[in-house]
KOLDONU-766357 format. One line per 2 residues: number of its first residue (from 1); their letters; for each residue z negated, x, y negated of N, C-alpha, C, O. Coordinates in steps of 0.05 Angstrom, whole numbers, padded with zeros to 5 digits. Each point is the difference from the previous one (the first is absolute). Layout:
BEGIN
NUM = a = Z,X,Y,Z,X,Y,Z,X,Y,Z,X,Y | ...
end
This chain:
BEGIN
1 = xx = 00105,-00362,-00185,-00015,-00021,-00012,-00021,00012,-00018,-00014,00018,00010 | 00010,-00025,-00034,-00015,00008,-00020,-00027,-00014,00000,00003,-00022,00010
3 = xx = -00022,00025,-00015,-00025,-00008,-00005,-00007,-00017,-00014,-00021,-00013,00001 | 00039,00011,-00015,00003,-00032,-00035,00010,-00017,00029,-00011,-00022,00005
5 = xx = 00029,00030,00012,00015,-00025,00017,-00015,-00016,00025,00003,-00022,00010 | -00028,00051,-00003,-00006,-00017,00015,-00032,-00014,-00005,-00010,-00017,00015
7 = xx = -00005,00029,-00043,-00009,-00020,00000,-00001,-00034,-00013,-00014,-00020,00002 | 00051,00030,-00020,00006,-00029,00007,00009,-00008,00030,-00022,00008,00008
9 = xx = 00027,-00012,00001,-00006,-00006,00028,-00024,-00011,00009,00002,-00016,00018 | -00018,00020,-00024,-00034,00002,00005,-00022,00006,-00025,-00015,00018,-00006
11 = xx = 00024,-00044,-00003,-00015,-00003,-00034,-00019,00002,00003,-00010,00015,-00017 | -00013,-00027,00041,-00029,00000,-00001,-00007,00021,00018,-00022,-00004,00011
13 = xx = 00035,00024,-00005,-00016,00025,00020,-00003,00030,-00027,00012,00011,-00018 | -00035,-00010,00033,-00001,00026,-00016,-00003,00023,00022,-00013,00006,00020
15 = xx = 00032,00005,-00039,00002,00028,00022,-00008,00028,-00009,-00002,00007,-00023 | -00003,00008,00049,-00015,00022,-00005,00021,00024,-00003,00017,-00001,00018
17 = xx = -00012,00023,-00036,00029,00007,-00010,-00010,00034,00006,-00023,00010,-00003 | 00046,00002,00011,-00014,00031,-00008,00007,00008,-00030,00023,00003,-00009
19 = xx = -00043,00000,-00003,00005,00006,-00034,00021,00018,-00007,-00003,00025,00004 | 00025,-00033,-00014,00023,00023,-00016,00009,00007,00015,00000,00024,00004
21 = xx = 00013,-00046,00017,00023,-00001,00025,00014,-00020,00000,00019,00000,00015 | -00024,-00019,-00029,00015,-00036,-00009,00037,00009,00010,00014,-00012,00016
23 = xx = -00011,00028,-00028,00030,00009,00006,00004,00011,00026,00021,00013,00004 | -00043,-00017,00019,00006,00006,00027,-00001,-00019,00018,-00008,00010,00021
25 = xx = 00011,-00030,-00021,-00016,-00022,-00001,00031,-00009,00024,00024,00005,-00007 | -00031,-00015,00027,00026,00000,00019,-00001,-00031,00007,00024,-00007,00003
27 = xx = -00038,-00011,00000,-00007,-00026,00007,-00032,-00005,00014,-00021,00012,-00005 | 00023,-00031,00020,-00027,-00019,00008,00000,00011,00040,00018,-00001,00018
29 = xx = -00037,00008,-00019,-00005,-00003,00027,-00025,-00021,00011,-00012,-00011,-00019 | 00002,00004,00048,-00019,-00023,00005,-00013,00012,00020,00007,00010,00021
31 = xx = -00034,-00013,-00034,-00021,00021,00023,-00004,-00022,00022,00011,-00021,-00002 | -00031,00027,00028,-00004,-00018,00019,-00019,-00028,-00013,-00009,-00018,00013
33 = xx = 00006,00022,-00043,-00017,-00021,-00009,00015,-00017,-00001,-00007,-00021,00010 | 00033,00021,-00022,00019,-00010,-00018,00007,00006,-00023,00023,-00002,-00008
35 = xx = -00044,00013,-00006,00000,00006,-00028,00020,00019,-00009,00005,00022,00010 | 00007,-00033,-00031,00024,00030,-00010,-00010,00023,-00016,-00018,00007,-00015
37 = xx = 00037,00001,00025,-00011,00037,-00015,00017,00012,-00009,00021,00000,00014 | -00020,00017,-00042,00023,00017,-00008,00008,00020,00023,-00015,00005,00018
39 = xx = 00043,00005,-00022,00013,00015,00019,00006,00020,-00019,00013,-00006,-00020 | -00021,00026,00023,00024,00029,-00018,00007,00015,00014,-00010,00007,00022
41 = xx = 00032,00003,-00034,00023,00016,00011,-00013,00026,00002,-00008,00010,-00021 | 00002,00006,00049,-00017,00027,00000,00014,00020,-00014,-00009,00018,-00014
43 = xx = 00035,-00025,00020,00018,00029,-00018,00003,-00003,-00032,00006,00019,-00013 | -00011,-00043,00002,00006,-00002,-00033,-00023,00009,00001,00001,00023,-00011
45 = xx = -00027,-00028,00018,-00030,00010,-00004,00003,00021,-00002,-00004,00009,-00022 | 00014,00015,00049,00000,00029,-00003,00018,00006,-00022,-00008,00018,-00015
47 = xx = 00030,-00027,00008,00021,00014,-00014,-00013,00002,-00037,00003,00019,-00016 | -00019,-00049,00010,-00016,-00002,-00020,-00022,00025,-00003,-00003,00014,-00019
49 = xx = -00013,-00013,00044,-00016,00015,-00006,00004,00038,-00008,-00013,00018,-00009 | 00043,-00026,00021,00009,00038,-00007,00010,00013,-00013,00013,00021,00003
51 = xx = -00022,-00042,-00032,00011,00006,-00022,-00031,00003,-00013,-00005,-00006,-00024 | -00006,00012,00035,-00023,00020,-00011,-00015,00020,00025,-00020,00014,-00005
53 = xx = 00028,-00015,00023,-00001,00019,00023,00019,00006,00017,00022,-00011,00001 | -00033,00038,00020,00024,-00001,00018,00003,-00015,00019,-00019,-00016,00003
55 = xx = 00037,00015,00014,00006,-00027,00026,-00030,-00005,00023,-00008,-00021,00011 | -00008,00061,-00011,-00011,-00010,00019,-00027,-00003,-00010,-00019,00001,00016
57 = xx = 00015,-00004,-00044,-00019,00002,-00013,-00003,-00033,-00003,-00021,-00010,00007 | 00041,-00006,-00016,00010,-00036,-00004,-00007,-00009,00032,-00011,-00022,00005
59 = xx = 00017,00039,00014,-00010,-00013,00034,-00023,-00007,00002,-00013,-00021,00004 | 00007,00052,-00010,-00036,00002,-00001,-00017,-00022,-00010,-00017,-00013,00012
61 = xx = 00029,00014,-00043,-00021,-00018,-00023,00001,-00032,00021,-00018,-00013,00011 | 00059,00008,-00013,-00004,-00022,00014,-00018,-00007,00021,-00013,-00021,-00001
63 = xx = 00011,00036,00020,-00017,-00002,00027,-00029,-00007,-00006,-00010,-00022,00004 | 00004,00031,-00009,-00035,-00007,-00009,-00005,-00009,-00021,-00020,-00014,00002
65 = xx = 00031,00013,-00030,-00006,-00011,-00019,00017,-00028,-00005,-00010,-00015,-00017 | 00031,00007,00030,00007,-00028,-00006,00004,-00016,00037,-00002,-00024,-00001
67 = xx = 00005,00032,00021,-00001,-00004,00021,-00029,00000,00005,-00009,-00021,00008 | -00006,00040,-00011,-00025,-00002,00008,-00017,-00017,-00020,-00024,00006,-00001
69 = xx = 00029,-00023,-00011,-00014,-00012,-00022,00004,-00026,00011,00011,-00017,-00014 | -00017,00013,00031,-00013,-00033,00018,-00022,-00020,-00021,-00024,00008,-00003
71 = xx = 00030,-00026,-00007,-00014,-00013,-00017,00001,-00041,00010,-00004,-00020,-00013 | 00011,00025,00037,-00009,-00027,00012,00028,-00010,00023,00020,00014,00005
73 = xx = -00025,-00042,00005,00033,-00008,00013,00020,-00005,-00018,00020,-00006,00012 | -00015,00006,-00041,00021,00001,-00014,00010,00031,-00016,00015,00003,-00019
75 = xx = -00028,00015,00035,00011,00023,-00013,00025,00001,00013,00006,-00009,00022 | 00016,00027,-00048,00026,-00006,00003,00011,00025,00028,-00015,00017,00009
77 = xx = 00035,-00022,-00003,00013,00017,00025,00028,00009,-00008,00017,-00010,-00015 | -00016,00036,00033,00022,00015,-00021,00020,-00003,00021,-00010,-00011,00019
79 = xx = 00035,00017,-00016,00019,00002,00020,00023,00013,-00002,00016,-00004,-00018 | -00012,00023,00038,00015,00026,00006,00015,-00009,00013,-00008,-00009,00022
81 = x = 00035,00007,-00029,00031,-00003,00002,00017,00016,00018,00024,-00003,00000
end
């Protein structure tokens, strides 16, 4: 599911996106609020990111710099397959 699809789906939500990942973008998950939240694919994330680093260098960044970047209850959640 693409990002054009789901916020047609959900014309009036605005969502919180990880910047220059739109193409990882896996569907909608529902926190204990209700509220929906982007889902991305953890492995398109790493595989994107290691095309300017190496595998354990794309873990790393991932780990703390986009996992560790908590910015409220709609920050998005990644998921490992």
């Amino acid at each position: 599911m693409t990002l054009k699809e789901i916020s047609d789906l959900f014309p009036d939500h605005e969502w919180l996106t990880t910047d220059g990942f739109d193409d990882c973008v896996m569907g909608v998950v529902y926190s204990f609020s209700g509220e929906p939240i982007l889902a991305y694919d953890y492995h398109k994330v790493i595989k994107k990111l290691m095309k300017d680093m190496s595998e354990e260098d794309a873990i790393e960044h991932f780990n703390f710099h986009i996992v560790g970047s908590y910015v409220g209850k709609s920050t998005p959640v990644y998921i490992q397959t």
